[in-house]
LUMDO-742346 format. One line per field, with one value per residue (C-alpha): x, z, y; residue number from 0. Coordinates in nm, 4 decimals. Example, Ala and Ser with C-alpha at 12.3 -4.5 7.8 and 13.67 -1.06 7.14 Angstrom:
REM residues 2
x c(1.2300/1.3670) $
z c(0.7800/0.7140) $
y c(-0.4500/-0.1060) $
num c(0/1) $
***
This chain:
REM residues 580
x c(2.5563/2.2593/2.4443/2.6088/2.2417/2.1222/2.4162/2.4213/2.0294/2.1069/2.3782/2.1669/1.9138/2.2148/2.3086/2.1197/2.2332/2.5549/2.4833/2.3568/2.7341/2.8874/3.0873/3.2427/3.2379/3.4805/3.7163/3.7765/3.8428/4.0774/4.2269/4.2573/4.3876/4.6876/4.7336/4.7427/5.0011/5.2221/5.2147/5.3383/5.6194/5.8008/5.8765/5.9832/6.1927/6.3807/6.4092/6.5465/6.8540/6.9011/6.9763/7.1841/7.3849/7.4266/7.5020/7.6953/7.7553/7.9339/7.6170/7.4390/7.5241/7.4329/7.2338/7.0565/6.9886/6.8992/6.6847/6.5138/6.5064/6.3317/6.0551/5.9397/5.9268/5.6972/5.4423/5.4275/5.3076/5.0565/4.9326/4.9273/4.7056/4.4672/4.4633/4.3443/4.0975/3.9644/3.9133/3.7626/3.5312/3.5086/3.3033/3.1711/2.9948/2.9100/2.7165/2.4873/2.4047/2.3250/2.0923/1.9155/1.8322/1.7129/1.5087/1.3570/1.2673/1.1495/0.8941/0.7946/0.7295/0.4591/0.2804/0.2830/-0.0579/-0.1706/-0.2375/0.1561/0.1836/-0.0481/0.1901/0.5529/0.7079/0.7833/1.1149/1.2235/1.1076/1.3608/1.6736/1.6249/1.6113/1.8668/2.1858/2.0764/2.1947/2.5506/2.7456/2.6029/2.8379/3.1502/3.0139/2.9268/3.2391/3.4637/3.2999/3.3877/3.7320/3.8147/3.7298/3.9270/4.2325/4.1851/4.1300/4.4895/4.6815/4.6024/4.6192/4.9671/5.0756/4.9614/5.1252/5.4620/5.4505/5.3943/5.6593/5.9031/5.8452/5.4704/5.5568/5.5648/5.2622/5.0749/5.1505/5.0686/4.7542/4.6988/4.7188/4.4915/4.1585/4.2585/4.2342/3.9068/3.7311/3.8303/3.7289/3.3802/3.1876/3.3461/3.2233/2.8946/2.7807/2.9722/2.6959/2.4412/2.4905/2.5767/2.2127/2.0787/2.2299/2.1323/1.7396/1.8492/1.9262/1.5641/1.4341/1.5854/1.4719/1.1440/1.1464/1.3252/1.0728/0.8024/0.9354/1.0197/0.6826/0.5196/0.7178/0.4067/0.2853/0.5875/0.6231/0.2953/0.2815/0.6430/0.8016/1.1268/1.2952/1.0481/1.1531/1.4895/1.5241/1.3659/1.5923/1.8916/1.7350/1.7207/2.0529/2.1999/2.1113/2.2630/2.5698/2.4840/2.4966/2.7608/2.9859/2.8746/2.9855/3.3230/3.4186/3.3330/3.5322/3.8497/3.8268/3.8054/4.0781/4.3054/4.2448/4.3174/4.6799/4.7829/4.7334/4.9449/5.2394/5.1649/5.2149/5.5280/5.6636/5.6105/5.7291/6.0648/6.1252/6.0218/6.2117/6.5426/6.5029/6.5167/6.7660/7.0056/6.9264/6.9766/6.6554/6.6121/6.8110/6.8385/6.6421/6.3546/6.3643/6.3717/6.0769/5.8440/5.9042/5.7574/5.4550/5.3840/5.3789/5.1554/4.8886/4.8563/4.8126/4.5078/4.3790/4.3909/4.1831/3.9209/3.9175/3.9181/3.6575/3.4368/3.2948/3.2282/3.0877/2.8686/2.7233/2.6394/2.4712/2.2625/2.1818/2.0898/1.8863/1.6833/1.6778/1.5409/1.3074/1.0868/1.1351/0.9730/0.6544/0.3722/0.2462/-0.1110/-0.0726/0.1007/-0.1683/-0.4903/-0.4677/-0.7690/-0.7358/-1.0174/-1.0204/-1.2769/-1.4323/-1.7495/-1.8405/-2.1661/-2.0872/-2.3180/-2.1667/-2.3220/-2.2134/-2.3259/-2.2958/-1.9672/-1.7813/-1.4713/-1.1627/-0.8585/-0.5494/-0.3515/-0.7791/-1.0673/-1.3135/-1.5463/-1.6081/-1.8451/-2.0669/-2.3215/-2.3277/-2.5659/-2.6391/-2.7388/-2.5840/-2.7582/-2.5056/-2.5233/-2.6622/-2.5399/-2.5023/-2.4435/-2.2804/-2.3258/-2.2878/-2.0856/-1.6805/-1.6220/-1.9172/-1.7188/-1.8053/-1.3831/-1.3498/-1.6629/-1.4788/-1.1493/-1.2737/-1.4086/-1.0794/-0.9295/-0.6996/-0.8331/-0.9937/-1.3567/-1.2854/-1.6183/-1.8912/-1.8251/-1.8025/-1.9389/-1.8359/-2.1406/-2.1555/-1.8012/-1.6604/-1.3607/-1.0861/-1.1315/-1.0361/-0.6910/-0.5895/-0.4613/-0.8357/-1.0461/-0.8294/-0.8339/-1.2015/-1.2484/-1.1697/-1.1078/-1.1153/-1.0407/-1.0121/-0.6481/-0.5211/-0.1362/0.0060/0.3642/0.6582/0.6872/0.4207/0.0519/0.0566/0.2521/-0.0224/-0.3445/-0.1428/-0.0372/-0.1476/-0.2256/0.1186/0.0060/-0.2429/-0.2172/-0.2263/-0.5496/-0.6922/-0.4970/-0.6646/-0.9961/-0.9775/-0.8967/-1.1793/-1.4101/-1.2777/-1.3319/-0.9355/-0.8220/-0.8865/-0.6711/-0.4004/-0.3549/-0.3166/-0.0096/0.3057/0.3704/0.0725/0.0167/0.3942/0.3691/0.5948/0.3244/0.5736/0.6438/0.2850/0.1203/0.2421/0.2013/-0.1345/-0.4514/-0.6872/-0.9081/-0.7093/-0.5188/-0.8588/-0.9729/-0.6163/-0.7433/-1.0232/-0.8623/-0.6809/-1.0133/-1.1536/-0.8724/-0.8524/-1.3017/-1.3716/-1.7131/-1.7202/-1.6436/-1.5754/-1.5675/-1.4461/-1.5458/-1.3993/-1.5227/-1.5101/-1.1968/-1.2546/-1.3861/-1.7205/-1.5881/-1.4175/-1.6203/-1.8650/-1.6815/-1.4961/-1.8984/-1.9644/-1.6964/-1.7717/-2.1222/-2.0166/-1.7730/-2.0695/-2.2951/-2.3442/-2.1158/-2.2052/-2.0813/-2.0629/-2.0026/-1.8764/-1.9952/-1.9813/-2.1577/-2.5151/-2.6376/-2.3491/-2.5681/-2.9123/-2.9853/-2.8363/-3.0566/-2.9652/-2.8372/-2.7484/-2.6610/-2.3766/-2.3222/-2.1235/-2.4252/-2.3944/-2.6696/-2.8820/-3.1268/-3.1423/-3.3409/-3.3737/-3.3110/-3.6774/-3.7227/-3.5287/-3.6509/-3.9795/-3.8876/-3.8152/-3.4617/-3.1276/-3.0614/-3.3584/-3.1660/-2.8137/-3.0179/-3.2186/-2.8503) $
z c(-0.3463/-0.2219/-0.1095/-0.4712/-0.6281/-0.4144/-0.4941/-0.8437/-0.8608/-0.6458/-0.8775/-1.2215/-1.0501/-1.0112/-1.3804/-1.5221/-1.3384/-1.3755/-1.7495/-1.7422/-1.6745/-1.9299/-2.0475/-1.7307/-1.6331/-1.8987/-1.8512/-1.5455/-1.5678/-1.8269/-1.6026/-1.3177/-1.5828/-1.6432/-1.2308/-1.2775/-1.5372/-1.3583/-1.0309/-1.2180/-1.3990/-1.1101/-1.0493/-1.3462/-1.3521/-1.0307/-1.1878/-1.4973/-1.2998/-1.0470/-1.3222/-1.5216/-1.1780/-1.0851/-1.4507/-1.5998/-1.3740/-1.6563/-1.9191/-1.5943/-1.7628/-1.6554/-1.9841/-1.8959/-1.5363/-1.6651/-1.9224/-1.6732/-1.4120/-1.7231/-1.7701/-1.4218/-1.3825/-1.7410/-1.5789/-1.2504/-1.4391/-1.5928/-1.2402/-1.1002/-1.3871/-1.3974/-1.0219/-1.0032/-1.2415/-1.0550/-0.7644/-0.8445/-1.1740/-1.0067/-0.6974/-0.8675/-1.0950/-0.7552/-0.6309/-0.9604/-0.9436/-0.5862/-0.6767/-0.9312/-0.7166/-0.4752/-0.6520/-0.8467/-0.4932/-0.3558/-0.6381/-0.5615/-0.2563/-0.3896/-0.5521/-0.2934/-0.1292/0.1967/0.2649/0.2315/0.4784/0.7136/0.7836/0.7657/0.9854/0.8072/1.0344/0.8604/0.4884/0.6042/0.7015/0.3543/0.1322/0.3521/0.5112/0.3112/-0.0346/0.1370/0.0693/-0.2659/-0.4013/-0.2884/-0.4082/-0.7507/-0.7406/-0.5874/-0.7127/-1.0718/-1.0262/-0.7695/-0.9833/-1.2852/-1.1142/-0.9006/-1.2226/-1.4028/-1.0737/-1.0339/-1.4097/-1.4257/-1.1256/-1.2814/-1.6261/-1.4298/-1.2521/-1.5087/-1.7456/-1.4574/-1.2548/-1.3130/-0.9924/-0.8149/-0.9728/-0.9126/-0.5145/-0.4868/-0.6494/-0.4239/-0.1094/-0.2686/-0.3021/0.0236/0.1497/0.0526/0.1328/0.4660/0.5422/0.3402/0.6939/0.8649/0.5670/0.5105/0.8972/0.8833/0.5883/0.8195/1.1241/0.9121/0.7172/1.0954/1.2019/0.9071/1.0097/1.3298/1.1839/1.0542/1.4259/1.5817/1.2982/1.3469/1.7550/1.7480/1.4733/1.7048/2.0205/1.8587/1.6785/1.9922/2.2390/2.4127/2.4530/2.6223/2.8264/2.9019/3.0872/3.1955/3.0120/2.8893/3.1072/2.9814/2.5966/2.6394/2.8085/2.5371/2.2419/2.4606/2.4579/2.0979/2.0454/2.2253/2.0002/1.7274/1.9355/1.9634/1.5622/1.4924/1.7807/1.5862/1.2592/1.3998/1.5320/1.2093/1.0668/1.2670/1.2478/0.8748/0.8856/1.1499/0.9034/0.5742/0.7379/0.8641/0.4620/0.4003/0.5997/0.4878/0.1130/0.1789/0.3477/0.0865/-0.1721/0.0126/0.0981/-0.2168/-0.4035/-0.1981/-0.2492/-0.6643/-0.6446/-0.4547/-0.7184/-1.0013/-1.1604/-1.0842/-1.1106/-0.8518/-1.0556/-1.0664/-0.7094/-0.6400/-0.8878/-0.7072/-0.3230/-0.5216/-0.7571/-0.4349/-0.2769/-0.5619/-0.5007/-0.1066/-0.1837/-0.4515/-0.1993/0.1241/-0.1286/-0.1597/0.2105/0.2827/0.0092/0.1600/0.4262/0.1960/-0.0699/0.2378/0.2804/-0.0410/-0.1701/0.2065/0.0429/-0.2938/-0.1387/0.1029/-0.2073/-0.4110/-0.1357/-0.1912/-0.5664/-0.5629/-0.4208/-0.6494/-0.7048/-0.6719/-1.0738/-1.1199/-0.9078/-1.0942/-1.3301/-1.5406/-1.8766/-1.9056/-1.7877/-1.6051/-1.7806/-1.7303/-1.4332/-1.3250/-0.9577/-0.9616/-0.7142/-0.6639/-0.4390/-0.5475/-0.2686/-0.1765/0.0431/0.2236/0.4819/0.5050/0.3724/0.6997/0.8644/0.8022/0.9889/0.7210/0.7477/0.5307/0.3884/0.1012/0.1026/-0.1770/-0.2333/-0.4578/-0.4016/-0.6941/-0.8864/-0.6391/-0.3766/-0.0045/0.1570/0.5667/0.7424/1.1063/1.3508/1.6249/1.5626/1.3528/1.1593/0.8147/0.7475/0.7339/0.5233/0.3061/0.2199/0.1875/-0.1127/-0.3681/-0.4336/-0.3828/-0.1536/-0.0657/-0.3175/-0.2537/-0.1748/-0.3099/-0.5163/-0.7305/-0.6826/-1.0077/-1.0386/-1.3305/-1.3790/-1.4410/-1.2289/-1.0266/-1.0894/-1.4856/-1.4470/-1.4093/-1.0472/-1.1761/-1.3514/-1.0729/-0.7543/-0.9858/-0.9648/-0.5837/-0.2822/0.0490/0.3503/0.6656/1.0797/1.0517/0.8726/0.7344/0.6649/0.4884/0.6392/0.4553/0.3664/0.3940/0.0358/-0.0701/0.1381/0.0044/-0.3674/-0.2757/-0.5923/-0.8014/-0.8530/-1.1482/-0.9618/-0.9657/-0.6424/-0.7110/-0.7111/-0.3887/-0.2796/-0.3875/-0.2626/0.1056/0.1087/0.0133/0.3316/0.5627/0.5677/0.4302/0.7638/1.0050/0.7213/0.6681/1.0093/1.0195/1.0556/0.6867/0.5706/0.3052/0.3428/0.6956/0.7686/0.9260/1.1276/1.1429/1.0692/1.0807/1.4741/1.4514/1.3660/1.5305/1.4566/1.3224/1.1435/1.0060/0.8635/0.6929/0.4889/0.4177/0.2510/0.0773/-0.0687/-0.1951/-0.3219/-0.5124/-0.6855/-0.7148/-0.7304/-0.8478/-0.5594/-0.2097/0.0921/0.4380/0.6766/1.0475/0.9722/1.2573/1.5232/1.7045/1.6970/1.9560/1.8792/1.7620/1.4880/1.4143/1.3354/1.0666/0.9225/0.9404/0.7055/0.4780/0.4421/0.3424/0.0475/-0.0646/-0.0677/-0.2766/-0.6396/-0.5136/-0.4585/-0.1013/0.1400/0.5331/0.7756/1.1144/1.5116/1.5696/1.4369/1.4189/1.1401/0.8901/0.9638/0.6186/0.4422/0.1296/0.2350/0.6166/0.6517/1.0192/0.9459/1.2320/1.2672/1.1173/0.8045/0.6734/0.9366/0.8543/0.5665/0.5504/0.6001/0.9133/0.9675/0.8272/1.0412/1.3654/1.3031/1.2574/1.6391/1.5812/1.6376/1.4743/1.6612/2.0054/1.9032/1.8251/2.1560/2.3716) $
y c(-0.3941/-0.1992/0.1190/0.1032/0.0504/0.3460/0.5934/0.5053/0.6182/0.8939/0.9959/0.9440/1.1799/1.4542/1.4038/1.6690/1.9109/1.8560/1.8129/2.1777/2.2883/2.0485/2.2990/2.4357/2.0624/1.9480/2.2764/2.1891/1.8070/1.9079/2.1508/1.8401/1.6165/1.8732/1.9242/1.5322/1.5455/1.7765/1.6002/1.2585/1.4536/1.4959/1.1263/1.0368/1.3296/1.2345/0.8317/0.9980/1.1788/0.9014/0.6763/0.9429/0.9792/0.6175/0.4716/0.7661/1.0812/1.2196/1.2594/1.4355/1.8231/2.1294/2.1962/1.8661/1.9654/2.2903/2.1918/1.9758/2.2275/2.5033/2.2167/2.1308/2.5139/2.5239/2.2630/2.4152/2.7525/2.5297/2.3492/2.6801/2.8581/2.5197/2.4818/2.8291/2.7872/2.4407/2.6484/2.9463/2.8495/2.4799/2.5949/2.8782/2.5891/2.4156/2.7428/2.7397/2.3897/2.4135/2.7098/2.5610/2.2309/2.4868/2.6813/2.3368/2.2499/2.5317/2.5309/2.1463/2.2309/2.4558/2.2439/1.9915/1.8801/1.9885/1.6715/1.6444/1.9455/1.7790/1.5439/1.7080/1.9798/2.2915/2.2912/1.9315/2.1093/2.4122/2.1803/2.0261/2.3294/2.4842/2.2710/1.9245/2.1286/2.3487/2.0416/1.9926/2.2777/2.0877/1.7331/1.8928/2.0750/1.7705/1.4338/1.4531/1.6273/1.3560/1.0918/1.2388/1.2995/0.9788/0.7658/0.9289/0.8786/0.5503/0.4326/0.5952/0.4651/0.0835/0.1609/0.2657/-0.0075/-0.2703/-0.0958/-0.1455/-0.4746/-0.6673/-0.8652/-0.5370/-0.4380/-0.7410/-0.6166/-0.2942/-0.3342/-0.6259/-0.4249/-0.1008/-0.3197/-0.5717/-0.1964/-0.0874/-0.4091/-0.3667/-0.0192/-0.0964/-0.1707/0.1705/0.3740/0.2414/0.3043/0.6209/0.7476/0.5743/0.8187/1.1179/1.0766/1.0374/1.3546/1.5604/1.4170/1.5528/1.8550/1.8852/1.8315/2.1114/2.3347/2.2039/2.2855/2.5885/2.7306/2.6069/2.7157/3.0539/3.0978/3.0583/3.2331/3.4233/3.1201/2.9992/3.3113/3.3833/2.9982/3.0897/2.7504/2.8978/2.6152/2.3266/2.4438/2.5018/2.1323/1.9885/2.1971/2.0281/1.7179/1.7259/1.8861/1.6210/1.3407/1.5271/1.5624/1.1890/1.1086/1.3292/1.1701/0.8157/0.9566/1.0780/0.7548/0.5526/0.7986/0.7863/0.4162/0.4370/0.6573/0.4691/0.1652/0.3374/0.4496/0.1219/0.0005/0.2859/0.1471/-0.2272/-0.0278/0.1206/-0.1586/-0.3691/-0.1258/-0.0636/-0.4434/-0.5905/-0.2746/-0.3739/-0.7479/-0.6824/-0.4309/-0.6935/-0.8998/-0.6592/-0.7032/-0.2582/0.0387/0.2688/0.5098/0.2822/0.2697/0.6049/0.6051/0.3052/0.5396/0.8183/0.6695/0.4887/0.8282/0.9405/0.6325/0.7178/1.0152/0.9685/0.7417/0.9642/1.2317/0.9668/0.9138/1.2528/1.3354/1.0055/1.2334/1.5279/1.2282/1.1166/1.4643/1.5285/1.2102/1.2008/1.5661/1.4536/1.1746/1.4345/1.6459/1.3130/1.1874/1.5389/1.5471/1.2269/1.3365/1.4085/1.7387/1.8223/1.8635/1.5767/1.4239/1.4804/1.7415/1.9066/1.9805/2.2145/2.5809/2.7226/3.0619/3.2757/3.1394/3.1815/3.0260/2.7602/2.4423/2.1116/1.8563/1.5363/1.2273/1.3407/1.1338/1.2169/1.0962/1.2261/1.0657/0.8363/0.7655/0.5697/0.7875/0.9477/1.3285/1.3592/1.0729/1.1237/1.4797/1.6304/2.0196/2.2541/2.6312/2.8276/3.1086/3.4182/3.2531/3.2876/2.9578/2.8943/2.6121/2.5200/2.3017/2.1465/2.1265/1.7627/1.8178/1.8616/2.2431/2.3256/2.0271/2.1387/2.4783/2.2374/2.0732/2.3132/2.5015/2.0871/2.1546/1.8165/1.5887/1.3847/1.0509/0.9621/1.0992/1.4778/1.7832/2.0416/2.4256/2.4962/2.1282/2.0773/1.8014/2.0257/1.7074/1.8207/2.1978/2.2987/2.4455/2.7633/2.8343/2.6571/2.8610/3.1963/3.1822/3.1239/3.3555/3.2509/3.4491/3.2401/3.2513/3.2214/3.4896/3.4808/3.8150/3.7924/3.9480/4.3042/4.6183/4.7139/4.7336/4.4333/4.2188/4.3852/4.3049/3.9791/3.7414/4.0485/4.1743/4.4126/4.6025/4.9730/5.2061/5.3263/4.9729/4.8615/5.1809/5.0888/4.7476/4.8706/5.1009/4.7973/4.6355/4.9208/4.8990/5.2208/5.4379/5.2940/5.2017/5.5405/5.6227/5.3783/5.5648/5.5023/5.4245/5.1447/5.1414/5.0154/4.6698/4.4927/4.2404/3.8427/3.7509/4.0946/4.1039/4.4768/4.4781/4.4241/4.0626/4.3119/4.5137/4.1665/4.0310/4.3472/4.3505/3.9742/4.0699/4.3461/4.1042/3.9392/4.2053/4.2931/3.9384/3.9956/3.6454/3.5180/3.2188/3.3585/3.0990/3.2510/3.0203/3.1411/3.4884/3.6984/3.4095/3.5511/3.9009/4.1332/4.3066/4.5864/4.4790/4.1883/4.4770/4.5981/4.2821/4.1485/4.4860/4.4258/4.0465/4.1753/4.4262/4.1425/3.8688/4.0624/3.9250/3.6192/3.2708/3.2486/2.9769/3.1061/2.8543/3.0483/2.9837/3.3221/3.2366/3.6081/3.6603/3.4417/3.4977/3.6253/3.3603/3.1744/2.8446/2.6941/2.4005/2.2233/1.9623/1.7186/1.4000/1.1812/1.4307/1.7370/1.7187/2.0127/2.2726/2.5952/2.9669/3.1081/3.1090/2.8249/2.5956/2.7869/2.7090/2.3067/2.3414/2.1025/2.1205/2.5174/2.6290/2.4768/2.6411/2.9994/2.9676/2.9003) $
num c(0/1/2/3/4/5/6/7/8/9/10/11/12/13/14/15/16/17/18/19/20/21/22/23/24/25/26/27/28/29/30/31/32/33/34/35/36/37/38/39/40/41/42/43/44/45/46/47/48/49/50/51/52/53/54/55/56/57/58/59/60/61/62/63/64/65/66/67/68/69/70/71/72/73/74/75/76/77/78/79/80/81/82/83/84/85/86/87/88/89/90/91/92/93/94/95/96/97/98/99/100/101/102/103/104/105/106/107/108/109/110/111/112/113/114/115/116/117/118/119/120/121/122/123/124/125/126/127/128/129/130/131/132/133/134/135/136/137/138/139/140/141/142/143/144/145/146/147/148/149/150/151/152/153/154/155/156/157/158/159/160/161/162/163/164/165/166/167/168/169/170/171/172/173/174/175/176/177/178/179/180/181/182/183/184/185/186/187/188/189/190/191/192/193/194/195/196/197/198/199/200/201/202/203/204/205/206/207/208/209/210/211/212/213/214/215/216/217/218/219/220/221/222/223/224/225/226/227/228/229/230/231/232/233/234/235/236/237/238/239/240/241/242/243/244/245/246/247/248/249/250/251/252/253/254/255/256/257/258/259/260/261/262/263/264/265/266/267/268/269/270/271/272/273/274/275/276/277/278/279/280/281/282/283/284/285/286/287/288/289/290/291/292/293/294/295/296/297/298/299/300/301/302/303/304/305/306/307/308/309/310/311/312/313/314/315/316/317/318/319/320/321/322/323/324/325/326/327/328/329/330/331/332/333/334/335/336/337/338/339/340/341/342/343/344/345/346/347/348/349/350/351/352/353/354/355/356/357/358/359/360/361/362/363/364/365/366/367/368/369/370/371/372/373/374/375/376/377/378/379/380/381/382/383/384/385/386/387/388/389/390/391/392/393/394/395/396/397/398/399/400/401/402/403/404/405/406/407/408/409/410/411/412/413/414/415/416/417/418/419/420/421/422/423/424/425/426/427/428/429/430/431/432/433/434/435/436/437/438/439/440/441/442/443/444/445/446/447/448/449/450/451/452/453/454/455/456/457/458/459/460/461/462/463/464/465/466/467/468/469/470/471/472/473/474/475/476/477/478/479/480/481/482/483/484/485/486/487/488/489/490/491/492/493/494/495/496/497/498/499/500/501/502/503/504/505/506/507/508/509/510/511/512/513/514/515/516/517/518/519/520/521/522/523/524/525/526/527/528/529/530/531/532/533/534/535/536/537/538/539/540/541/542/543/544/545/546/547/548/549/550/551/552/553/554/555/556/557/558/559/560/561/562/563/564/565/566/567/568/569/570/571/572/573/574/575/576/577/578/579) $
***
């Protein structure tokens, strides 16, 4: 009753997408129902010349037989124009669900949390937007045709049956149900280890990505073997499930054809036992082999469609399980929208721990960062600086306490406003697979040349982009592989200065650079503070020496605050990370 509860949600969920091709929907159930018509024609066809040649050979013509022959041929033009029709138009409607549900997901996923991300693998996310929705074009495709066709077969086959002997009724629909009650276990742990190796599925996305992503990692420490063990560790319990699955399967199968002898047995003995006793024609007879022919046969296609029904409800519950996650919108959405910012921020007793802990990151946190002014954070590694940054654009919300963008509480502006209004330049730069140009104009896809230009130059970028064999048409690799760290966080802040934010948050930007180019990424950074109200999370402390405002952040919270000058004179714990 549960699995029915579950697949009936499931199925509610996939409504509306199937209601969005209603209209190729209901052309091609009518196009099954006529397949279905033309497929039940035949027996009664057969029945109607049996009798003819059994009661009165004589009234058996060749008009008749001609005129008989002339029709089957008619309806087999029609099954051949609405079988075509089911199978072309049928999957093509499939295809468009299937992209839709893709593309709806694609964009949930991008609006997820990253608290969400924090605790998924992108290799799991992959398998679901990927293999989880292939089948969904033959479920959306199969599932209601099945049904239709299933539903006319079987009703036929019961109105037949009744018309000709209710006793015999009564026993082949005795046998269909006994049937399905029986296989119920089979097919219920045969969705249960299909669903475990489509998670499976997700895994060795997830390790392969990892494994791939990394492979100079994995080279460099010489661990091809170690990785390569562990992918066949993990493709062996996928073997594992899918060897599970099979064998439900085949014993759900084996099952289903031993019903289908107990049917025909009963069909031909029962069948003989009333034609000795005159209570059916020959005809009829004849008739009963074939309708019971025509009921196997609808119920094979449910057992063969069971797997493919598995596959695409475990897809459509993946699908669902993601769906069902709430949106950073749909989390805590602002009305208001944030204009003319000045760039004033206050943090006011802000609290925080991230989502799965109880360890408190920051505790009672209160500052003042004036519009325009240049604020540093420092400190050892745990301190909160990361999480600091974090919280003003809200990729992570305070747990306690608020947070005001020109006294504004952040929760009551709308992402879109408060993240237009904030640039971030971080440690870990992400450069998307494709040109120069397209990653300087990335989030600013009206900008013109000359301001892609213009915004390179402002990063010190422009000189060795245009010594790139293309120039600012240069692929730049998985990543930006083909450029330098240097090179990779000047295109960064290209970016930045092309979006010319009013609140700038630098999160240890030079920290893994050589001195060379932390040089110039440091000169850039400085042209991109000025007239911004920056905060710098910094390792190097010579980087923010100038700063209006530093502030030491330790486990225990703000621990000092100050100018550089300031704070060396108070002889505490700056002064001691300056003198090492």
């Amino acid at each position: 009753m549960n699995a029915l509860k579950t697949n009936l949600r499931l199925l509610r969920r996939f409504w509306p997408y199937l209601l969005q091709q209603r209209r190729v929907l209901l052309a091609d159930l009518f196009c099954a129902a006529l397949t279905t018509a033309c497929e039940i024609a035949l027996p009664l066809f057969v029945r109607k010349i049996t009798n003819a040649a059994v009661s009165d050979i004589a009234s058996l013509t060749l008009r008749t037989i001609l005129l008989t022959g002339c029709a089957y041929f008619l309806l087999r033009c029609v099954d051949g124009a609405a079988s075509y029709y089911k199978a072309a138009q049928g999957h093509f409607m499939g295809a468009k669900i299937e992209t839709e549900m893709r593309n709806d997901l694609f964009a949930h996923l991008q609006g997820l949390s990253f608290s969400y991300y924090d605790n998924t693998r992108i290799g799991q996310l992959m398998s679901r937007l990927t293999n989880d929705l292939f089948d969904v074009t033959e479920f959306a495709h199969h599932f209601p045709e099945e049904l239709c066709v299933t539903s006319i077969k079987i009703l036929a086959c019961l109105v037949i049956f009744a018309q000709m002997n209710r006793v015999m009724a009564a026993v082949v629909f005795t046998i269909v149900p006994l049937m399905f009650l029986v296989t119920r276990y089979s097919r219920r742990r045969m969705k249960r280890a299909f669903l475990d190796s489509r998670r499976q599925v997700g895994e060795i996305n997830s390790l392969a990505e990892d494994s791939l992503l990394g492979i100079r990692v994995v080279k460099s420490f010489g661990s091809e073997g170690e990785e390569s063990g562990k992918f066949r560790r993990s493709n062996a319990r996928f073997f594992g499930f899918k060897r599970r699955g099979y064998a439900y399967m085949a014993q759900y199968q084996t099952l289903s054809r031993m019903f289908d002898g107990f049917l025909y047995l009963a069909a031909v003995c029962f069948g003989a036992w009333l034609l000795r006793k005159g209570q059916m024609r020959v005809g009829d007879f004849s008739l009963t082999l074939l309708m019971v022919s025509t009921l196997l046969d609808s119920v094979r296609r449910i057992i063969e469609f069971s797997e493919q029904f598995n596959r695409g409800i475990t897809g459509i519950e993946r699908f669902a399980e993601i769906m069902d996650e709430l949106t950073e919108t749909q989390c805590a959405q602002g009305d208001r929208e944030l204009t003319q910012v000045r760039g004033e921020i206050t943090f006011d007793r802000v609290s925080f721990v991230y989502p799965g802990t109880d360890r408190y990151v920051l505790r009672d946190f209160s500052l003042r960062i004036a519009p325009g002014e240049s604020v540093a954070l420092v400190g050892p590694s745990g301190g909160g600086k990361t999480t600091l940054c974090n919280l003003v654009p809200r990729f992570y919300d305070v747990t306690q306490g608020s947070l005001r963008i020109d006294g504004q509480d952040v929760r009551s502006l709308t992402l879109a406003s408060l993240r237009r209004n904030i640039g971030v330049v971080q440690q870990d730069i992400y450069l998307f697979s494709g040109s120069v140009r397209e990653n300087i104009a990335y989030g600013a896809g009206q900008a013109t040349e000359e301001e892609i230009r213009e915004a390179a130059r402002l990063a010190y970028a422009e000189e060795f982009i245009e010594k790139l064999p293309q120039g600012y048409d240069t692929y730049v690799g998985e990543r930006g592989v083909k450029l330098s760290g240097g090179q990779k966080q000047r295109i960064s802040i290209a970016r930045v200065f092309l979006k010319n934010p009013p609140i700038l948050l630098l999160d240890e930007a030079t920290s893994a650079l050589d001195n060379e180019s932390e040089r110039l990424v440091q000169a850039s950074l400085e042209r991109l503070a000025q007239g911004r109200t920056t905060i710098t999370v910094a390792h190097r402390l010579t980087t923010i020496r100038h700063a209006e405002q530093i502030v030491v952040l330790t486990e225990d919270g703000a621990a000092e605050c100050g100018t550089h000058e300031a704070l060396l004179d108070a002889n505490g714990i700056y002064s001691t990370m300056w003198n090492r």
